[in-house]
N, C-alpha and C positions, 0 to 999 in steps of 0.2 A: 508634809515636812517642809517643801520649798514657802509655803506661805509661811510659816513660821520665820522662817529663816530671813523675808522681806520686811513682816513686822517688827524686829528688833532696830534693826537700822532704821528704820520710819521711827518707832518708838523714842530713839536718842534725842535724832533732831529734833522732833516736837519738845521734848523736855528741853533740847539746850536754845531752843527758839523762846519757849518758855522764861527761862532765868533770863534769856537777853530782852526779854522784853519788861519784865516786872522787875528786875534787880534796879535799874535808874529809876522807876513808880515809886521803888519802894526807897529810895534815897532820896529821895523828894518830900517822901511823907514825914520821915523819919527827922529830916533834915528842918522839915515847917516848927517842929515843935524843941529845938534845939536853942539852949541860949545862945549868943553872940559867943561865947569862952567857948561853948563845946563846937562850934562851927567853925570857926577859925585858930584856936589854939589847941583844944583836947581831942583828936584826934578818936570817937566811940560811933559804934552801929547804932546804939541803944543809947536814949536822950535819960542822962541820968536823976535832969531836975525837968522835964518838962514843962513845957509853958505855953501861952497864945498872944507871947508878946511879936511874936513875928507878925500873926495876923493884923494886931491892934496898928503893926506901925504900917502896913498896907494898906487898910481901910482907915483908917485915922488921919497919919500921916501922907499920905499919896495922893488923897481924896480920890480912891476908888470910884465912888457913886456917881460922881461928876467925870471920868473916865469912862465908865458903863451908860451914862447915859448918852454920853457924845457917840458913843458906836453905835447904839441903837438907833441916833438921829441918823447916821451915818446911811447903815443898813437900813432902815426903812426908808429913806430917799433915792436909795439905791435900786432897791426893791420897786416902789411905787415906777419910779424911771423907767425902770427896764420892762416893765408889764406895762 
């Protein structure tokens, strides 16, 4: 009966360790596929026009690839150096 009684309290935390850790995941993800109106003016959990205009202006606009490749020069000189 006392086991019982230590898994309930163990049980919570794990659950509420749980939601604090996926609840910002999951507003991130939710948030990538959001227009610009439901991000900043319409206040929803749930992206009601979904889109991949967010990505396009990441990798389009940002130039991603030329960002990813400068880290990797970064890290692998870093890497070679330090070995």
């Amino acid at each position: 009966m006392s086991r019982a009684l230590t898994m309930v309290p163990t049980g919570i935390v794990i659950v509420l360790l749980a939601l604090f850790v996926s609840l910002p995941l999951y507003s991130m993800i939710v948030t990538a596929f959001k227009t610009d109106k439901e991000i900043y003016d319409d206040f929803t959990y749930i992206p009601h026009q979904p889109t991949l205009v967010q990505f396009q202006r990441v990798i389009v606009g940002e130039k991603f690839f030329i960002n990813i490749r400068n880290s990797l020069i970064v890290a692998s000189s870093t890497t070679v150096l330090a070995v």
